[in-house]
Structure formats: C-alpha cells, structure tokens
N, C-alpha and C positions, 0 to 999 in steps of 0.2 A: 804572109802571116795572117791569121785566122782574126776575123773581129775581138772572139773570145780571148786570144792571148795578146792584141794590142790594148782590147782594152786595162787587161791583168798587166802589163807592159807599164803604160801610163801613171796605173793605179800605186803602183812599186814606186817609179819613179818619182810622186808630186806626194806620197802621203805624209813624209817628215816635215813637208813644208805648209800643208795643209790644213788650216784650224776646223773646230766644227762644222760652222755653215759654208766656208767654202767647200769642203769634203763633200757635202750631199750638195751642196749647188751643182760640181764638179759633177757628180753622179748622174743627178738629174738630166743636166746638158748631155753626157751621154746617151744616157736611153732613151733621151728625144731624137738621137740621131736613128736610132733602129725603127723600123716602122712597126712592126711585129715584136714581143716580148722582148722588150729593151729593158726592160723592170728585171727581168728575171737573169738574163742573160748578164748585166752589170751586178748582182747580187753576189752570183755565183763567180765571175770573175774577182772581185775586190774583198766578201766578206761579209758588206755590208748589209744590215737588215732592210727588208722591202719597205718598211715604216719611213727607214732614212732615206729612201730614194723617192718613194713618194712625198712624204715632207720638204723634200730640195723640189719636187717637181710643181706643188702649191709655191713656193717659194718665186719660182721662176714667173705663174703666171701673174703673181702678185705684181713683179718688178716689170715684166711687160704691161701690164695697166698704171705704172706708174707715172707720172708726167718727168721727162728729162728734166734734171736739176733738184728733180722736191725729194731725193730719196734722203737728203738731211735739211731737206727746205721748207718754207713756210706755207710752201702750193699744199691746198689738201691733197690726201691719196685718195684714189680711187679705188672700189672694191673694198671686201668685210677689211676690220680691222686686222694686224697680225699683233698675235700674243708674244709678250718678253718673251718665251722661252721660247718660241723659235729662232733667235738669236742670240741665245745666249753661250758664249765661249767658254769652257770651264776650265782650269789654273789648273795643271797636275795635282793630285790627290783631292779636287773639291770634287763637294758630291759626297749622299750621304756613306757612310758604311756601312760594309755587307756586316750580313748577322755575326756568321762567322769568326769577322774582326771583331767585333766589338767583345763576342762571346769563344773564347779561344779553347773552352772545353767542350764546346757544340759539338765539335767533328768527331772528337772522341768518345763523345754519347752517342753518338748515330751509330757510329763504328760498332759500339759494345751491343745494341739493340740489336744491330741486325748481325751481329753472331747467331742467334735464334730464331731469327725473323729470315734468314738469304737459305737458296735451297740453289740447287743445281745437276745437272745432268753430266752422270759420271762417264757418258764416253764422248761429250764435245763440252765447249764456251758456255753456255748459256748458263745466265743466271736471273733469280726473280725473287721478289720479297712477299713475304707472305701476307703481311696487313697490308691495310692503303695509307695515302700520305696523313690522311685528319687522323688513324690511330698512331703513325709515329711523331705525327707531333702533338696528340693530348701524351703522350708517354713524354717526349722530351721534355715539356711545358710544365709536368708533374715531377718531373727530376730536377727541375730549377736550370732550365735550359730552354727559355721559350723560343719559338720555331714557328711560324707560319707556314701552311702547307706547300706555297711557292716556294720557301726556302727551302725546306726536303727537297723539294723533287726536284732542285736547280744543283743539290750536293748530290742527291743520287747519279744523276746527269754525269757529274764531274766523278763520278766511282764506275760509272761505265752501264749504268741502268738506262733502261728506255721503255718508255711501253708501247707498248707492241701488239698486237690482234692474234686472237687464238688460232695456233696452226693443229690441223688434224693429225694427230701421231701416232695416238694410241685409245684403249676403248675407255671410256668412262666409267666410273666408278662412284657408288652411291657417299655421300657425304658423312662421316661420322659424328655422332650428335656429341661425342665427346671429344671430339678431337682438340679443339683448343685449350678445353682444361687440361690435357695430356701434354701439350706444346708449353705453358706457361710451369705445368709440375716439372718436366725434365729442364725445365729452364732454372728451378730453383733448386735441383739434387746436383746440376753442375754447380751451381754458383756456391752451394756448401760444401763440397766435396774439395771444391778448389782453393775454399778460406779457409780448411782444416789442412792443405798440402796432402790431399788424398789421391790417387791416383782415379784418372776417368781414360776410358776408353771407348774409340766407339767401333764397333764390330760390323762384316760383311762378308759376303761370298762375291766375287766381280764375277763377270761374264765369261762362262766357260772357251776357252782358243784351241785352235786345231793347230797342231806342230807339223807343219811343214813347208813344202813350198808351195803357199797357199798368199793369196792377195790379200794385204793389209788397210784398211780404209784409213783416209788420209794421203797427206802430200808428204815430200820430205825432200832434203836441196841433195840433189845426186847430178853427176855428169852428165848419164845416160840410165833410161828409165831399168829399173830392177824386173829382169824377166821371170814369172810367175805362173804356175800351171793354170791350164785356161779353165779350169771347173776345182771348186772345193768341195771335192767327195771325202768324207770321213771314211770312209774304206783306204782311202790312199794315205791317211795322219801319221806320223811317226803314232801320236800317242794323240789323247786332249789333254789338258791343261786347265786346274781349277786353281784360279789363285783364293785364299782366302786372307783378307786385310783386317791388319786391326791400326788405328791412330789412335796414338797419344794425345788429346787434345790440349793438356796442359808443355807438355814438351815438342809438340811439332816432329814430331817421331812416327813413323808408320814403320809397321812389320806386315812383312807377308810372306805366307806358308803357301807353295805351290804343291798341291795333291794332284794324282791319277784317278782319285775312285771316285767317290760320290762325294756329294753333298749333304752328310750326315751329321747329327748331333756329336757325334766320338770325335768326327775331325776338326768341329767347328772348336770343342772343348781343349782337345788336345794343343791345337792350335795357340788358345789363349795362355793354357797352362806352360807351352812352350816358349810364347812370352813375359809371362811372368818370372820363370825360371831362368831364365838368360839375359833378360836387359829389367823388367819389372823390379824385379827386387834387389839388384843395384840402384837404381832412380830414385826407388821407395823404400827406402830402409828401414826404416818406421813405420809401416803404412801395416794396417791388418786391416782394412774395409778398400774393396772396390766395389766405382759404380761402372755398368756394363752398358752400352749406349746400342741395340739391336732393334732390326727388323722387326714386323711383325710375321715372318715365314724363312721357310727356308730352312734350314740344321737348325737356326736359333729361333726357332718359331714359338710364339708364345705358349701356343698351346699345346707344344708339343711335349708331353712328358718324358720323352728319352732325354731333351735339352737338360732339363731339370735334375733329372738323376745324374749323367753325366757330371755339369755342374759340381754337384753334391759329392761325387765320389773321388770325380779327376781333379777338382779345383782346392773346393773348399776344404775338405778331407784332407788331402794329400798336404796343402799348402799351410792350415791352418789358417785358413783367409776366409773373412767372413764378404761376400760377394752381395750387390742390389742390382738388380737389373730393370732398366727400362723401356721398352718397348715403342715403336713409334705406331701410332695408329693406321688403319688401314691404308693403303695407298698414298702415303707419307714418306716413303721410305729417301725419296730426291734430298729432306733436308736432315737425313742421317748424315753427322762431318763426314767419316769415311769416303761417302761417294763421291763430293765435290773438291775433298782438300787430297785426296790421295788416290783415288782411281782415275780421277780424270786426267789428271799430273801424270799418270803412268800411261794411262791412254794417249796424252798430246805426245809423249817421248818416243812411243814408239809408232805411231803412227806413219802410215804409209811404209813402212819395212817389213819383210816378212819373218814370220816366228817361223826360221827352221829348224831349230834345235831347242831343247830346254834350256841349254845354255846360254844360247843368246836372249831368248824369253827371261832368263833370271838378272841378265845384264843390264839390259834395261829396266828391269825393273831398280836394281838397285843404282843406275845411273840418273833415277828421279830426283831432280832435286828442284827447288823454287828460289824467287829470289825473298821469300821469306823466312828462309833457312831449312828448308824440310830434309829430310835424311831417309833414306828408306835402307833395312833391310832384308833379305830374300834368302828365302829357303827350299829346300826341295823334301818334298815328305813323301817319301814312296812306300807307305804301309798301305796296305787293302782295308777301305771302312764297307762293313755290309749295310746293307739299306736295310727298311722296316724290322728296327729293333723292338722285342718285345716289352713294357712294363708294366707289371701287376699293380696289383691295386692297393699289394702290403707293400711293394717298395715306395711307394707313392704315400704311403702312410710315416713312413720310417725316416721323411726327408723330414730336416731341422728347416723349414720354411713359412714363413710369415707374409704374409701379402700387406699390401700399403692401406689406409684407407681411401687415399687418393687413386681412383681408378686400378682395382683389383688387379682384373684382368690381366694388365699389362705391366703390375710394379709390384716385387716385390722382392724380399732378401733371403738368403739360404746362409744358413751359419754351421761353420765346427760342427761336427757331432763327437770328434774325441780332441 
C-alpha cells in the first residue's frame, strides 16, 4: 500500500474518534514522518486544510519544549505562550453562523442577480459572471441582504464558479462604451414583461452541422468506439443543418426550427412566427406585446433592415402582436439565455455521436431535457430563404416602429399597422 492511501487508510479509520486538536496533532505526526512534502501529501490524503496541519505542527514543537508533567502543572512552559484557540474543542453546532443561515433569502438573491449577471459558452460547461464580488455584494447589501465579498465568492464556489486565468480562444474585441447600460435596461424589460405575464423570448441561430458520417466532438458511454469518416468534407454532407432556437425564458421551453438554406432574416422571422402560432399563443392567451431577446448579427441583426421589415409584416401584421426587441451589445452575445440554457443542453446531448441523418439530428435535439425541467421542441423547415434581400427606403418609412430612448440603436418596438 502507497504512503498516500495508508495515510487516507488511517485518516478514515480514527476521524469519528478524533476531536479538534487531536485531529491536526494526528496530522501533524504524520507529516513529520515524510521528510519531503509531508504537509502536502497529508492534505491531500485526509481533506484537511495546510493551516490545520501546520498549526498541529507548532503544536507539537510547543509540547516537545514542554518539561514531562507541566503540561497541566505548575512547572513553567517553555517557548512563546500558546493562544486558547489553539485548543479549543467546539460542541456540534458551536461556532458562529454562516450568512446564509442566518439570512435564508441570501441565496435566492444571488440566484435572481446572477440570471443577468452568468453568461456561458453554448457548445461546452463553462460559465462566468460578469460583475466582481464587491458589485454583487453592494447589489445584495442594497436589497437588504448584506453580503461580504468572502461570502459571495464562498456561494459562488458552492454554485460551481472558480476563477480562473484568461485562456486564448478567440480575437478581442473593442469594449462597448454602452454596454452595461444595455445589460441593466434588458434586465429591467425582462423583469416587466414578466410582472405583466408577458411572453419573453430569447432568439439565435446555433452553429451550422454537416449530416453525415462525420466526427462529433465530445465523449459518449458506448461499448465500442463509433466508426467515423476520417475527414469532414462538406462535399461528402447528406446536406448542412442550421438550427435556429428560440427559449421561453419564462416557461423553460425551447423551440427549434432546423433549416437547409441560409441564415436569413425571413427564416429567422418565420421561425419565431411559427412559434407563436403553435405553442405561443396557447401559453399566452392574453398576451398582445412580446419582448424579443437577439443578437446583435446575424438574420436578426440590429441593423439589419430586412429583420425589421420581416418583423413588421410576418409577425406583427399577421399576428396582431405588437413586438420590442432588444439587442445584446457588441460581442455580448455568451450571455444571450438561448446560448447557455438551451444550445449548450443540446450540445452536451448529443455530443460525441454522429449527425447521420436529420432525423437523428432532430432526436436529440428533442431528447434535450435538464433536470430543471427544460422541454425542447424540433422542427424541420425545408423552404429555400434567398440571401441579400432588398429594402427601400419607403418600406423602411411605412414601418409602425419606435425606438427606445434607452439606447436606440438596439431597442426598440414595431406595432400593428392594421
């Protein structure tokens, strides 16, 4: 047996019996037996923090200068004095309490922040908060939830946050000088939209897939490894594959429309209008105003006027639905919901298998599920969208649309014209 798992061995067997100071005594003693990283080596075996094993190891040299008999005698001791709390045993539940306990709506205020504040990468794990700990907790402390910055970052911890050092992924991008007042305004078109029982959605195009038998990135639990053509030539595709996603952010509901063609405004609209006609407006029975949660590129590009008309004619027009849409600013797009609550979820499912068929590509998609209840359904949209649609300058005149005063650019509402 290895040092490492005698000592793990040991540590199992004596820790029920163990109080405090015997525990890091205990500790201590051992990693004076290792001559080389005995500190580290017992850490990692037992659990216990480097602080506890060094503290048992002061301990030890205290009671070796100690004279036999005076360790409750009247002999003086020799060496610095030791502090009551290096001795101190503490009684199941003594000891102060955490924030948390004390404040039992804490976690649910950190929760509700960082709906706004968590962003993520929709084809792996990774996630990341966008303020630092001193603005979540001048935000929690202002909600009548005070918070010390060690208590954040010990909850994030336990929510599965770390931080972490910049990895090189992708190219930089210049910082928008409006960007956070655009993050706090879509923070408060959700937060009304939701107190009115309004419908919100947030919209995307995922990453275009080759159908066939082509290598899927990712693992998956198989007997024997899934054999795969050894090059992914798009020459060789059944077809490609564009999904485009929309989630219900109030219902935990994602729809997705899988197209052939492009990435166009008519399919991104079509799309939406085919969810409102088929699950939308059973959900929202009442509802005549949605808000639109979009990129800023793409078929739903802000500044793309075909988006707009589209909108106007496929949505609003047809539906009688007066529509707002909000825009995420430049290089923002990670903490659109869409990407992390529902493409990623589709990502982790089917990963490591390969898309040979549309069929199977639509299966898993609707086999997405979390264990926070998400539902996903899948469609297949085989209509041909042409690229670079034309719009004049009188259709562009003709639209029923009002921009926000909060950040023009990228908010604003299209209503009814009959």
């Amino acid at each position: 047996m290895s040092a490492f798992m005698l000592i793990k061995s040991k540590f199992e067997s004596l820790r029920l019996v163990l109080d405090e100071r015997l525990c890091r005594l205990w500790a201590a003693t051992e990693a004076r037996k290792v001559r080389r990283g005995g500190i580290t080596r017992v850490c990692a075996a037992t659990g216990l923090s480097r602080q506890i094993v060094v503290t048992g190891l002061n301990e030890l040299q205290l009671l070796d200068a100690t004279p036999v008999g005076s360790e409750f005698g009247t002999e003086p001791r020799t060496g610095p004095p030791r502090r009551r709390e290096q001795y101190r045993i503490r009684r199941p539940g003594a000891g102060r309490k955490l924030t948390e306990v004390k404040d039992p709506g804490l976690l649910t205020a950190l929760e509700q922040l960082l709906v706004d504040e968590e962003a993520g990468d929709p084809m792996g794990e990774q996630r990341w908060v966008r303020n630092s700990l001193r603005h979540l907790s001048e935000r929690l402390t202002a909600g009548g939830h005070p918070a010390s910055k060690s208590t954040v970052a010990r909850l994030l911890k336990d929510m599965g946050f770390s931080l972490r050092t910049n990895k090189r992924k992708q190219g930089a991008s210049g910082r928008c000088p409006e960007r956070d007042e655009q993050f706090r305004y879509i923070a408060s078109q959700k937060q009304s939209f939701a107190a009115a029982s309004l419908p919100v959605i947030s919209v995307d195009t995922k990453k275009r897939e080759l159908i066939g038998n082509f290598r899927n990135n990712g693992r998956a639990w198989v007997r024997e490894a899934l054999q795969v053509d050894e090059h992914d030539f798009p020459s060789q595709a059944e077809c490609s594959a564009l999904p485009f996603g929309i989630y219900d952010t109030t219902r935990n509901r994602g729809y997705v429309v899988v197209g052939q063609s492009h990435n166009t405004p008519e399919f991104a609209v079509n799309t939406i209008g085919r969810w409102w006609q088929e699950e939308g407006r059973a959900a929202y029975p009442k509802a005549t105003h949605l808000l639109i949660l979009a990129d800023g590129g793409g078929g739903n590009g802000s500044r793309s006027k075909a988006w707009k008309v589209n909108l106007q004619q496929n949505l609003c027009d047809r539906f009688r639905l007066t529509v707002s849409v909000c825009h995420y600013p430049p290089g923002c797009s990670k903490w659109n919901p869409v990407e992390h609550r529902l493409f990623s979820q589709i990502s982790r499912n089917w990963e490591g298998r390969p898309l040979r068929t549309l069929g199977i590509m639509l299966g898993y998609i609707r086999g997405t599920t979390t264990a926070t209840g998400l539902l996903v359904t899948a469609h297949l949209d085989e209509n041909t969208y042409r690229k670079g649609q034309k719009v004049s300058r009188q259709e562009m005149l003709q639209l029923s649309l009002k921009c926000h005063e909060v950040c023009p650019q990228w908010n604003y509402t299209i209503s009814p014209r009959i």
